[in-house]
C-alpha positions, 0 to 999 in steps of 0.5 A, a space after each residue: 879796411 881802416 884809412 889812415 890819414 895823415 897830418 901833414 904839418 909844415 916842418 919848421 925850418 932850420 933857419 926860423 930856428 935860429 932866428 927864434 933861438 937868437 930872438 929868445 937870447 936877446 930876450 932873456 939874457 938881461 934877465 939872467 944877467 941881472 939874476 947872476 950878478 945878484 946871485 954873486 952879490 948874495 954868494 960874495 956875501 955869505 962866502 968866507 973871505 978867501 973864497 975862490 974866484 968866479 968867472 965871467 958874469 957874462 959868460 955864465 948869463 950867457 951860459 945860463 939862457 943858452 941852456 934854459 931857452 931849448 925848453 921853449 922849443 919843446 912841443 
């Protein structure tokens, strides 16, 4: 007969999560503020003139950390 054992870890709660994921934010989002607009600098300087208008610095940042931070919480 083969004994199982089990590993009973302490599931992470939903709230420890949020609070984590809104620490990340505040955390990374100057940083991917200070990429995007120079990213927009570079881009503004290369683009012909005419180019299409972008949208919020802010809201691509925003976007930006919001889809990388979920890696943090792999593993």
């Amino acid at each position: 007969m083969t004994d199982v054992i089990r590993h009973h870890a302490h599931p992470r709660s939903r709230r420890t999560d949020r609070i984590e994921f809104r620490l990340l934010m505040v955390l990374s989002f100057p940083f991917f503020l200070v990429a995007t607009c120079a990213a927009r600098l570079l881009r503004d300087r290369s683009a012909p003139s005419g180019g299409e208008a972008g949208g919020s610095v802010f809201a691509e940042a925003r976007a930006a950390a919001a889809s990388a931070i979920p890696f943090a919480f792999m593993g």
